[in-house]
C-alpha positions as CSV (number, residue, x, y, z in Angstrom):
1,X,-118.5,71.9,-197.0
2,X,-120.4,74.7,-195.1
3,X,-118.1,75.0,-192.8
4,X,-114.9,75.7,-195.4
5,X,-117.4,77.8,-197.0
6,X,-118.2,80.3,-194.0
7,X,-114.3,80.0,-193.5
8,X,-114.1,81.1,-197.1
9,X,-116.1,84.0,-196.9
10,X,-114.0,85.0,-193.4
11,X,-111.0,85.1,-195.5
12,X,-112.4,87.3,-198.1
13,X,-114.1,89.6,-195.8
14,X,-110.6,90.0,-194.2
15,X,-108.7,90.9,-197.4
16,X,-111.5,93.4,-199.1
17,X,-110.8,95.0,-195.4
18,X,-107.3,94.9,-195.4
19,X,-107.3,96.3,-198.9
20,X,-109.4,99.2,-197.9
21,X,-107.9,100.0,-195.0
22,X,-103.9,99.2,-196.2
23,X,-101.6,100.8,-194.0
24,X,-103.7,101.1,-191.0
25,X,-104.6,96.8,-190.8
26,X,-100.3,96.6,-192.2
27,X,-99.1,98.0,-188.7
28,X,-102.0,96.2,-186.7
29,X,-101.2,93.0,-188.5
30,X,-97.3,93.6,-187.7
31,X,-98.2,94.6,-183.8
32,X,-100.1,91.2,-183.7
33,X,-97.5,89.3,-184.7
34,X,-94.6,90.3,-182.7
C-alpha cells in the first residue's frame, strides 16, 4: 500500500504540472515519445 500510494501522489503531482504548464509539458511529452 505505501508504495501505490507514493506512486499515486507521483501521478498527481505530474498532472497539476502538466495542467499548469499545458503546452510547454504537450511538446516535451511528444519529443519524449518519438
Amino acid at each position: 500500500m505505501g508504495k501505490l500510494a507514493v506512486v499515486s501522489e507521483e501521478l498527481q503531482t505530474k498532472v497539476f504540472v502538466f495542467e499548469n504548464n499545458g503546452e510547454g509539458v504537450t511538446s516535451s511529452l511528444t519529443v519524449t515519445k518519438y
